[in-house]
N, CA, C, O and CB atoms as a CASP TS submission, in Angstrom:
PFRMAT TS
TARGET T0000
AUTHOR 0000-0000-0000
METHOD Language model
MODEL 1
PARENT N/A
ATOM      1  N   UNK     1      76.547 116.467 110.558  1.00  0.00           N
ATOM      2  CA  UNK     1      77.957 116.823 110.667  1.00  0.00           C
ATOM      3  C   UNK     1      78.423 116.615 112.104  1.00  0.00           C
ATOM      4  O   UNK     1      77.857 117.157 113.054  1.00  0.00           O
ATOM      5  CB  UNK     1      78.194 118.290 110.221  1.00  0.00           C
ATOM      6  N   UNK     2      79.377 115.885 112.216  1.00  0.00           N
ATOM      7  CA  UNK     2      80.331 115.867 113.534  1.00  0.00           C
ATOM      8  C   UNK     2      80.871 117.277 114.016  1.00  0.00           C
ATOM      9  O   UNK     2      81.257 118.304 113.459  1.00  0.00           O
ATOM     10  CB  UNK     2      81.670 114.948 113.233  1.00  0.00           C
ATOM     11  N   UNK     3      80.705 116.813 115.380  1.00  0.00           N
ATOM     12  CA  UNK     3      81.655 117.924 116.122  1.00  0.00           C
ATOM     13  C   UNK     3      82.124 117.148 117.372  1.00  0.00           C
ATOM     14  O   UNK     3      81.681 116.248 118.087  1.00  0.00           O
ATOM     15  CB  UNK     3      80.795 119.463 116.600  1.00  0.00           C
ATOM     16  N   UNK     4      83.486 118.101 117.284  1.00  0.00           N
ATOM     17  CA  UNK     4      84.009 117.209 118.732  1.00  0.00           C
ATOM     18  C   UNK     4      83.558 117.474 119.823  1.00  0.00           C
ATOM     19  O   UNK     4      83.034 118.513 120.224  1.00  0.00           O
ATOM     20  CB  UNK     4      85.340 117.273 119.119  1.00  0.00           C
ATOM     21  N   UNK     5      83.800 116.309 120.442  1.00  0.00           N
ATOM     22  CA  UNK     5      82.332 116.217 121.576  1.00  0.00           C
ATOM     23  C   UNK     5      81.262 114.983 121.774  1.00  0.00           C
ATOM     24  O   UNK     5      80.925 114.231 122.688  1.00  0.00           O
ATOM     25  CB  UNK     5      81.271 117.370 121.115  1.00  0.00           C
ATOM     26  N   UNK     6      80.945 115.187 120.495  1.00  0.00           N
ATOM     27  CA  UNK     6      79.963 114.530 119.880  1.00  0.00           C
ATOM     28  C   UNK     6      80.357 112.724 120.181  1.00  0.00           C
ATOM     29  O   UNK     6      81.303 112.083 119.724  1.00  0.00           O
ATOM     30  CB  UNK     6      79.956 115.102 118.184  1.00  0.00           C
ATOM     31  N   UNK     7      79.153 112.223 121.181  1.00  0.00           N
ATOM     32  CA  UNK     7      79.425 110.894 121.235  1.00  0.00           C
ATOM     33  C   UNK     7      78.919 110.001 120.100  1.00  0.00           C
ATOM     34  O   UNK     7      77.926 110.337 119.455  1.00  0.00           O
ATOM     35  CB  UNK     7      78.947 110.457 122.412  1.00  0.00           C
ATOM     36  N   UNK     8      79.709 108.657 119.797  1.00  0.00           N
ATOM     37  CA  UNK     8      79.235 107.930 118.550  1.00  0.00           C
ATOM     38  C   UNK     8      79.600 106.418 118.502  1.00  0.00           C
ATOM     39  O   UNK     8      80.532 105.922 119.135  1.00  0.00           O
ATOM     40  CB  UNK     8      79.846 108.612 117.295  1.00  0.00           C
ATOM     41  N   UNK     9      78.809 105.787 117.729  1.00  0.00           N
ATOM     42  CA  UNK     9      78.827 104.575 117.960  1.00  0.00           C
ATOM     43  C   UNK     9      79.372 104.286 116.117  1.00  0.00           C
ATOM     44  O   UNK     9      78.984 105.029 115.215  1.00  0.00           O
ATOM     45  CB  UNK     9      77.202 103.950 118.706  1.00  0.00           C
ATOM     46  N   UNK    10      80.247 103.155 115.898  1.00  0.00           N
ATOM     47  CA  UNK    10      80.649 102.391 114.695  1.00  0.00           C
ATOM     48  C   UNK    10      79.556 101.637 114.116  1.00  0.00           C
ATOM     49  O   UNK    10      79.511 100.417 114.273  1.00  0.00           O
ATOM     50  CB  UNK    10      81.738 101.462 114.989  1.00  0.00           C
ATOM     51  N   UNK    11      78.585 102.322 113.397  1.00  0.00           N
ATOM     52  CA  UNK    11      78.011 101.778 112.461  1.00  0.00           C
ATOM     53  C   UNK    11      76.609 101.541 112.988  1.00  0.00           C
ATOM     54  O   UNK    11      76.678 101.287 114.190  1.00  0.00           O
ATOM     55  CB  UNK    11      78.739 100.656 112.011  1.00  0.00           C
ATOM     56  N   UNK    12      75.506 101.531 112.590  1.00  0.00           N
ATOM     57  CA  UNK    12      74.376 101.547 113.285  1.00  0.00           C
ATOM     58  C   UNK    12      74.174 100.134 114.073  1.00  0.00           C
ATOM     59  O   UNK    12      73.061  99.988 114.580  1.00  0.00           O
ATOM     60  CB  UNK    12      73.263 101.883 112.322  1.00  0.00           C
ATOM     61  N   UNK    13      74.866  99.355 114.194  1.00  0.00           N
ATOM     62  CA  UNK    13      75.099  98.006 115.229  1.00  0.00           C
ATOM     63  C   UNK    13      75.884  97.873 116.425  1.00  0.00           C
ATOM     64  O   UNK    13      75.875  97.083 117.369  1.00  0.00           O
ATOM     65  CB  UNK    13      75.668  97.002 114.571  1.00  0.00           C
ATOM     66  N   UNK    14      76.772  99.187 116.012  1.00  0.00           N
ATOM     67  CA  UNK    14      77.749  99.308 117.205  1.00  0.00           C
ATOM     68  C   UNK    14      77.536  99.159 118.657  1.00  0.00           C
ATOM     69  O   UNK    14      76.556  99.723 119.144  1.00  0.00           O
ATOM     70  CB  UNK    14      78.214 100.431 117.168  1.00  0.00           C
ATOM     71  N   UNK    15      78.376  98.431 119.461  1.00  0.00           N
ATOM     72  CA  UNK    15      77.893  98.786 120.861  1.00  0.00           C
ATOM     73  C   UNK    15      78.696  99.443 121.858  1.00  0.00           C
ATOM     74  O   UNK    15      78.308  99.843 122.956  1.00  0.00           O
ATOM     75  CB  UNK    15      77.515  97.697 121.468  1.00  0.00           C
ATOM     76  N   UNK    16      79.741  99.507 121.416  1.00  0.00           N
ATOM     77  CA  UNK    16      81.026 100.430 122.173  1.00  0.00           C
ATOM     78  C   UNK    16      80.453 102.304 121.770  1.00  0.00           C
ATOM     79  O   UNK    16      79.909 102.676 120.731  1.00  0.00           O
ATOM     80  CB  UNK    16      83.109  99.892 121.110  1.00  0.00           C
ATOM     81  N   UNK    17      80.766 103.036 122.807  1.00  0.00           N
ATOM     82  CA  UNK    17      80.235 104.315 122.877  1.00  0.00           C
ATOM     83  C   UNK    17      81.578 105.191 122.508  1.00  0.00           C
ATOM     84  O   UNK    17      82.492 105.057 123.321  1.00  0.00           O
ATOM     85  CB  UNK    17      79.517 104.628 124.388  1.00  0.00           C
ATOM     86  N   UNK    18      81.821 106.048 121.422  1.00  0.00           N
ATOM     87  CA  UNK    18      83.280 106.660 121.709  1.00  0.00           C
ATOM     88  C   UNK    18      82.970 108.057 122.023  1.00  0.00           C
ATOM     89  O   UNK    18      81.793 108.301 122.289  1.00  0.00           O
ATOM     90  CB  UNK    18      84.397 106.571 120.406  1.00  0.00           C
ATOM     91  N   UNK    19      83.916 109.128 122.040  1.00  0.00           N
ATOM     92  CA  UNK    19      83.882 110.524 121.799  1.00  0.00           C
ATOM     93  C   UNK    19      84.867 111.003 120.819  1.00  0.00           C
ATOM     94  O   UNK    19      86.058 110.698 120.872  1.00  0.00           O
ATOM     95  CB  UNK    19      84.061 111.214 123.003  1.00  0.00           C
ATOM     96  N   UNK    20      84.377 111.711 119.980  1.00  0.00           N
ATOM     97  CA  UNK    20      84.764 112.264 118.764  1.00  0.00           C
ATOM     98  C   UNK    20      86.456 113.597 119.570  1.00  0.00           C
ATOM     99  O   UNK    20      86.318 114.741 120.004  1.00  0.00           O
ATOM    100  CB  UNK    20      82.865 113.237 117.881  1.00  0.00           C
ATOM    101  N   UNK    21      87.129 113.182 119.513  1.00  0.00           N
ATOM    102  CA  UNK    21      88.304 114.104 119.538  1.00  0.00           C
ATOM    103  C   UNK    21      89.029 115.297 119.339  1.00  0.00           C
ATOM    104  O   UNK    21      89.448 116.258 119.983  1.00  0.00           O
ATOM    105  CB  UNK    21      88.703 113.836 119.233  1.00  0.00           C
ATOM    106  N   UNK    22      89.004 114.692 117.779  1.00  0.00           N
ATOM    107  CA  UNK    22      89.386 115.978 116.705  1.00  0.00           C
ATOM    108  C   UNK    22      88.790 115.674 115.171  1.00  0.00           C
ATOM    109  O   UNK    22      88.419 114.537 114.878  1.00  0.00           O
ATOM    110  CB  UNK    22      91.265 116.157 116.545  1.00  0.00           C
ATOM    111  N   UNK    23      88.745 116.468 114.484  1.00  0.00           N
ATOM    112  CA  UNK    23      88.090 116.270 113.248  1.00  0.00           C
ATOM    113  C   UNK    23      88.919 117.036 112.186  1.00  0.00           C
ATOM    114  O   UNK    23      88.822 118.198 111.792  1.00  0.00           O
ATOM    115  CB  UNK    23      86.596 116.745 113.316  1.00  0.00           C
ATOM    116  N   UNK    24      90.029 115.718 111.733  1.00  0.00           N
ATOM    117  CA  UNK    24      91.324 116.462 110.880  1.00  0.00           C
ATOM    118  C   UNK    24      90.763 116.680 109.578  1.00  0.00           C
ATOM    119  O   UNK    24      91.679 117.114 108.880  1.00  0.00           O
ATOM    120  CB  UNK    24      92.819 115.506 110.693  1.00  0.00           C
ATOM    121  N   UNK    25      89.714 116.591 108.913  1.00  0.00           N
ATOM    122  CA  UNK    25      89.065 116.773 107.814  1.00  0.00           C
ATOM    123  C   UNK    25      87.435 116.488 107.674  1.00  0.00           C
ATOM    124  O   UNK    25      86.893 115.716 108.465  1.00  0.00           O
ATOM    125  CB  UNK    25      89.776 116.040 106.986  1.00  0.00           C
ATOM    126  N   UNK    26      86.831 117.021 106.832  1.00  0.00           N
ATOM    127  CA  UNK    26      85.245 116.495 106.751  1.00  0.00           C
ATOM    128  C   UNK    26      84.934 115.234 106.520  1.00  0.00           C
ATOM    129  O   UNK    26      83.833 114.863 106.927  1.00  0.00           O
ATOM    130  CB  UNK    26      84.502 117.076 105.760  1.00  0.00           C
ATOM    131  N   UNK    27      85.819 114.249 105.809  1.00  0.00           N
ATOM    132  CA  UNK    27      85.450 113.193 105.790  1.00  0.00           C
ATOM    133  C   UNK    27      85.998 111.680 107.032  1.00  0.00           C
ATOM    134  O   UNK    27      85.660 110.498 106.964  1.00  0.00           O
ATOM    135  CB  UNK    27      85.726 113.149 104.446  1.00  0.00           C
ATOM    136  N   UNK    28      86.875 112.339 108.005  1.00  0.00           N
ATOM    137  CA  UNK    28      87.349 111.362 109.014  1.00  0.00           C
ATOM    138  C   UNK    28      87.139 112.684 110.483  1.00  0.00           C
ATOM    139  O   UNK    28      87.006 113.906 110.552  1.00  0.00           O
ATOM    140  CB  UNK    28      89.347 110.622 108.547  1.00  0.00           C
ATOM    141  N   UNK    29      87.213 111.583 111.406  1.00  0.00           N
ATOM    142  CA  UNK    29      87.393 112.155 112.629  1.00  0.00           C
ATOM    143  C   UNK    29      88.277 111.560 113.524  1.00  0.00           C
ATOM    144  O   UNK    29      88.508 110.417 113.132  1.00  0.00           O
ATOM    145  CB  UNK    29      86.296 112.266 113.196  1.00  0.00           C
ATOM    146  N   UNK    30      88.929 111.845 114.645  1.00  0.00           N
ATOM    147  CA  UNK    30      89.627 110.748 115.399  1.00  0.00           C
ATOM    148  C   UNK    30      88.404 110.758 116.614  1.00  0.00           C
ATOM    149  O   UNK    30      87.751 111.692 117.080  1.00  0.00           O
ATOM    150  CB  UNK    30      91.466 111.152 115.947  1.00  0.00           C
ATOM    151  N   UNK    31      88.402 109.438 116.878  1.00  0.00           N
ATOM    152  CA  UNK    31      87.595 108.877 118.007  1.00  0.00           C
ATOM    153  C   UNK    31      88.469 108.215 119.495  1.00  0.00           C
ATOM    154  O   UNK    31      89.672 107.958 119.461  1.00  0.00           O
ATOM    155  CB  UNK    31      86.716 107.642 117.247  1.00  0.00           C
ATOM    156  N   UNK    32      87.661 108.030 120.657  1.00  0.00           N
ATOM    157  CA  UNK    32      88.283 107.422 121.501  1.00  0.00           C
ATOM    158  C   UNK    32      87.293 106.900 122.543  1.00  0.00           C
ATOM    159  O   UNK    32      86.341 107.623 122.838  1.00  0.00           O
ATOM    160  CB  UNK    32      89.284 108.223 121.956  1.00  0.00           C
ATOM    161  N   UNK    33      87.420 105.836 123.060  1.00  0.00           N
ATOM    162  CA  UNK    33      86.458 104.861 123.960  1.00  0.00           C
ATOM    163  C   UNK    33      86.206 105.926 125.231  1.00  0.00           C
ATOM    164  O   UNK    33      87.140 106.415 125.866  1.00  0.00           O
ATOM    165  CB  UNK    33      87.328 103.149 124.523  1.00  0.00           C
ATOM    166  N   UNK    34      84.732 106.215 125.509  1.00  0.00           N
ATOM    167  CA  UNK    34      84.406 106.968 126.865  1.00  0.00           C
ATOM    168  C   UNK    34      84.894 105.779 127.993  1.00  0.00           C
ATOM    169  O   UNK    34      85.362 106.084 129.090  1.00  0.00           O
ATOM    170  CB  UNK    34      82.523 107.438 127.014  1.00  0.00           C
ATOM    171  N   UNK    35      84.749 104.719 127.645  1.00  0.00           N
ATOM    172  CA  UNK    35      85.039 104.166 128.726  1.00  0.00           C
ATOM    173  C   UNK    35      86.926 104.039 128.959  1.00  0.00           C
ATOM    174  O   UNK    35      87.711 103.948 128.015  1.00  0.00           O
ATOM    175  CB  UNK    35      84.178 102.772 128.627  1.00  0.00           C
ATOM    176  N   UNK    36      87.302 104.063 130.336  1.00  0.00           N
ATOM    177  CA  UNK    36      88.353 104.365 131.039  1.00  0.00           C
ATOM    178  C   UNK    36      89.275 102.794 130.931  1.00  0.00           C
ATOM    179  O   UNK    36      89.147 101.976 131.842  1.00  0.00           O
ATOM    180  CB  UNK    36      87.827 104.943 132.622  1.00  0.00           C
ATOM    181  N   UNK    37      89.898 102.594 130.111  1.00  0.00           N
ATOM    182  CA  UNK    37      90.224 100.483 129.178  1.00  0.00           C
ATOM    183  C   UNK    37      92.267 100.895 129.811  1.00  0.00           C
ATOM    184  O   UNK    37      93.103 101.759 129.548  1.00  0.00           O
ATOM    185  CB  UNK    37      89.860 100.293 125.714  1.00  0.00           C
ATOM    186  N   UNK    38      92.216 100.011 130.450  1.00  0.00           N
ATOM    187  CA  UNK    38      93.659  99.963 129.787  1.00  0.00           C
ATOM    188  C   UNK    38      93.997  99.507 128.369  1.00  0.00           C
ATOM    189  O   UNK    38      93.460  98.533 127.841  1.00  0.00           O
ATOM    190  CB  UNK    38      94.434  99.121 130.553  1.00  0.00           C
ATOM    191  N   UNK    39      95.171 100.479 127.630  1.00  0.00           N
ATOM    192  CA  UNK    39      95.226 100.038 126.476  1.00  0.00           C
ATOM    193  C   UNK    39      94.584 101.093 125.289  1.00  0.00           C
ATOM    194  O   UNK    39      94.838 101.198 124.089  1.00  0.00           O
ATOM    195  CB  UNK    39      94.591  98.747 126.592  1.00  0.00           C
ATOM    196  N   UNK    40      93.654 101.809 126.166  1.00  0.00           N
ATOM    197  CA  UNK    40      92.155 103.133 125.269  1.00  0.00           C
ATOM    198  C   UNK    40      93.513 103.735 124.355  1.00  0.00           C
ATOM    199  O   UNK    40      94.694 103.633 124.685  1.00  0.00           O
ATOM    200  CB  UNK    40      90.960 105.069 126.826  1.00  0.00           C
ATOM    201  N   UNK    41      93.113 104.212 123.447  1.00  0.00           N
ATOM    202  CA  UNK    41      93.637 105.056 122.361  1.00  0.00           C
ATOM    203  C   UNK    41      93.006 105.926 121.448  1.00  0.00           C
ATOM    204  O   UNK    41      92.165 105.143 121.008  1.00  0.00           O
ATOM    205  CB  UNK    41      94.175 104.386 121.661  1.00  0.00           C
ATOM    206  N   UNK    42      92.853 106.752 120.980  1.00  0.00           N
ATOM    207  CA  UNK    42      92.464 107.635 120.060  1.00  0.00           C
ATOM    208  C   UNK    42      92.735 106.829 118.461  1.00  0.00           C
ATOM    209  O   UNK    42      93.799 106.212 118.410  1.00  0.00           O
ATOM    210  CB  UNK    42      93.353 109.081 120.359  1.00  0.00           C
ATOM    211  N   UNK    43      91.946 106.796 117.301  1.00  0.00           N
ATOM    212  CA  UNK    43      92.353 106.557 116.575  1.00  0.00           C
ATOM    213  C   UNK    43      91.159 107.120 115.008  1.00  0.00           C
ATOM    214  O   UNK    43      90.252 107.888 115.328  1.00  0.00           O
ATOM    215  CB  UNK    43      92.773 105.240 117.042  1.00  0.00           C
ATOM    216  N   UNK    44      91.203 106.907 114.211  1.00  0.00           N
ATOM    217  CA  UNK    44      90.909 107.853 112.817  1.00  0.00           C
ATOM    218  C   UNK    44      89.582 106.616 112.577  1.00  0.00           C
ATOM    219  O   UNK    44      89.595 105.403 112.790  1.00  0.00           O
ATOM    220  CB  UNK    44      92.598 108.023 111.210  1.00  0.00           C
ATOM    221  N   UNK    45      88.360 107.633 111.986  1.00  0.00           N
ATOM    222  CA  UNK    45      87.401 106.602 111.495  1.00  0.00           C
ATOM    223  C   UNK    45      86.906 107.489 110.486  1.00  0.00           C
ATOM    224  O   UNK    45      86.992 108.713 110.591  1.00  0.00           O
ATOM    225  CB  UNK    45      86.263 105.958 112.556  1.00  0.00           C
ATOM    226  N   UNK    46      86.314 106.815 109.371  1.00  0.00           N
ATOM    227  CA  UNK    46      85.916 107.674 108.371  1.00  0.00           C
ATOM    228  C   UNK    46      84.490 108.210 108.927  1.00  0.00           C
ATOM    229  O   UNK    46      83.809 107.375 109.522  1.00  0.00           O
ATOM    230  CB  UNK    46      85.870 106.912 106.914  1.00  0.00           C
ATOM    231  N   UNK    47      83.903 109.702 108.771  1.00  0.00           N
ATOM    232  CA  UNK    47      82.571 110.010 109.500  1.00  0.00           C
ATOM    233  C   UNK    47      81.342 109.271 108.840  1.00  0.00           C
ATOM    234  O   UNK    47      80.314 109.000 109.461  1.00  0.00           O
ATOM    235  CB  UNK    47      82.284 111.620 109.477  1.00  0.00           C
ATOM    236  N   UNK    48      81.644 108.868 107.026  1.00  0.00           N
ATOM    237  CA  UNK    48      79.862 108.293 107.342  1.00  0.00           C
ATOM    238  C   UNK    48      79.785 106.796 108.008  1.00  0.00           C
ATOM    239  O   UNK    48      78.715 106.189 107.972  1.00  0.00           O
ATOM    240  CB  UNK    48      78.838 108.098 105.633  1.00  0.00           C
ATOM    241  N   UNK    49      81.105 106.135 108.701  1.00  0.00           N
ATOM    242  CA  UNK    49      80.883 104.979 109.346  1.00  0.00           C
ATOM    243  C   UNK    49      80.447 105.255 110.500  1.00  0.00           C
ATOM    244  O   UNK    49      80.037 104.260 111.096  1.00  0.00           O
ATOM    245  CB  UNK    49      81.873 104.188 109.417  1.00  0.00           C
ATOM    246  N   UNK    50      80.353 106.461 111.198  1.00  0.00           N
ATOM    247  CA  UNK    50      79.884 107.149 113.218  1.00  0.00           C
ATOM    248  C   UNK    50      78.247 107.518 113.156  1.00  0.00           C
ATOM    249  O   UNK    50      77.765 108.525 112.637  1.00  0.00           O
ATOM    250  CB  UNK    50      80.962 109.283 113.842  1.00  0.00           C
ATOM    251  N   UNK    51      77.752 106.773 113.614  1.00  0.00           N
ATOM    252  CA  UNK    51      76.909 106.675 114.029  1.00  0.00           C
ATOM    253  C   UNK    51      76.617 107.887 115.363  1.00  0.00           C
ATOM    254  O   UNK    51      77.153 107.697 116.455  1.00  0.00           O
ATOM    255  CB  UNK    51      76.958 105.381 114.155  1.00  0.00           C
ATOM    256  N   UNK    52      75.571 109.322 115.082  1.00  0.00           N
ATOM    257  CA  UNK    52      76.071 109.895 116.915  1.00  0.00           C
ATOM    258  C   UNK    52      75.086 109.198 117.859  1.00  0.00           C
ATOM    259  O   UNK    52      74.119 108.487 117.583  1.00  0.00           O
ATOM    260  CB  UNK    52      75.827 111.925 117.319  1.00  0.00           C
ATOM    261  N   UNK    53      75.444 109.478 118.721  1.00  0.00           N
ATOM    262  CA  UNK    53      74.706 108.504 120.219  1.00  0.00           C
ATOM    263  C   UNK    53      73.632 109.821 120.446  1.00  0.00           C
ATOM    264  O   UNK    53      73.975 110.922 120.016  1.00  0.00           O
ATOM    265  CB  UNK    53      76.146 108.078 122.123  1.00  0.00           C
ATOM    266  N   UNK    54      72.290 109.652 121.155  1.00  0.00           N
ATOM    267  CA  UNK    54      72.285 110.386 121.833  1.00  0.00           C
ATOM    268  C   UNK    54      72.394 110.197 123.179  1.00  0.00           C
ATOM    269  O   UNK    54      72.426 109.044 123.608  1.00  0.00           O
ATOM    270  CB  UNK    54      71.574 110.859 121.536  1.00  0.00           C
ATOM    271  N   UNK    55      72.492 111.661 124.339  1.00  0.00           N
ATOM    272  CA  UNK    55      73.439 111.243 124.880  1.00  0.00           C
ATOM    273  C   UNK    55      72.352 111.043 125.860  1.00  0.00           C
ATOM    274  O   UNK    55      72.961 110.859 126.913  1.00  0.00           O
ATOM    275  CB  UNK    55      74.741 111.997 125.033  1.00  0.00           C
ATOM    276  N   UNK    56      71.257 110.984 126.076  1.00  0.00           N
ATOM    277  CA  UNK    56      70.003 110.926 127.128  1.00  0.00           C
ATOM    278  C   UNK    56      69.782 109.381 127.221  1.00  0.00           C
ATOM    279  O   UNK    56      69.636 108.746 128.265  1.00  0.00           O
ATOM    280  CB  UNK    56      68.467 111.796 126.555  1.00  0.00           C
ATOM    281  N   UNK    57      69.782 108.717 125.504  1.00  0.00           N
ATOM    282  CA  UNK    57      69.580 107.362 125.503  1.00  0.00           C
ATOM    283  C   UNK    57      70.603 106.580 125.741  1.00  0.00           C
ATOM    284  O   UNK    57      70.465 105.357 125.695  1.00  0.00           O
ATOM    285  CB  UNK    57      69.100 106.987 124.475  1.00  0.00           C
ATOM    286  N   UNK    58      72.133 107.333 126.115  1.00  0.00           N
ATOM    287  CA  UNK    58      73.132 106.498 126.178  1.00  0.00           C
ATOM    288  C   UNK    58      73.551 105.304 127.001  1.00  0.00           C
ATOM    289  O   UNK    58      72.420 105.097 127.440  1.00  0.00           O
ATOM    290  CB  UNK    58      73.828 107.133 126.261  1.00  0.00           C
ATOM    291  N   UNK    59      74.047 104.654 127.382  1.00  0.00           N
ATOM    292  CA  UNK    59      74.184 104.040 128.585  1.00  0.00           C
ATOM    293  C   UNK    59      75.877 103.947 129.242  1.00  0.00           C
ATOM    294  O   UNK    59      76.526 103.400 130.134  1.00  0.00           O
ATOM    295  CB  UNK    59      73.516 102.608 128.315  1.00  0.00           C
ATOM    296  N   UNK    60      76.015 104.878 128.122  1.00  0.00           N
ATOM    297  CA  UNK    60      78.119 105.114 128.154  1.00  0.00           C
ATOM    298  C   UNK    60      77.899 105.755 129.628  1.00  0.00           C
ATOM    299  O   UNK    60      76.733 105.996 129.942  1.00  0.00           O
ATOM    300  CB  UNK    60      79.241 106.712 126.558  1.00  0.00           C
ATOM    301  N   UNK    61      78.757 106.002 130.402  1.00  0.00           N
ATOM    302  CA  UNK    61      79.124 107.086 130.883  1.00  0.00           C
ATOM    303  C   UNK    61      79.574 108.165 130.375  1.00  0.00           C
ATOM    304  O   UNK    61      79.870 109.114 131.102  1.00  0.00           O
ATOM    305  CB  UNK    61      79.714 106.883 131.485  1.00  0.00           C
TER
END
């Protein structure tokens, strides 16, 4: 189960790192790029597509 906070990657191939936001229901969360993008936005992903990071092995900031 997600919690916000919680860093995550799109799908077990993913290579972009996000952080979980808000979690408007059990089955979606809104996500957003740790990294600092012009352009970054928050936006809705369904949770069994998030993959969580951990955050020791991460290489996000």
């Amino acid at each position: 189960m997600l919690r916000v906070g919680d860093r995550v990657r799109i799908g077990t191939t993913g290579v972009s790192v996000f952080a979980v936001v808000e979690i408007p229901d059990p089955e979606h969360a809104v996500i957003e790029s740790v990294v600092e993008a012009p352009g970054r936005y928050p936006f809705e992903m369904r949770a069994v597509d998030l993959v969580r990071v951990d955050p020791d092995t991460s290489t996000a900031p």
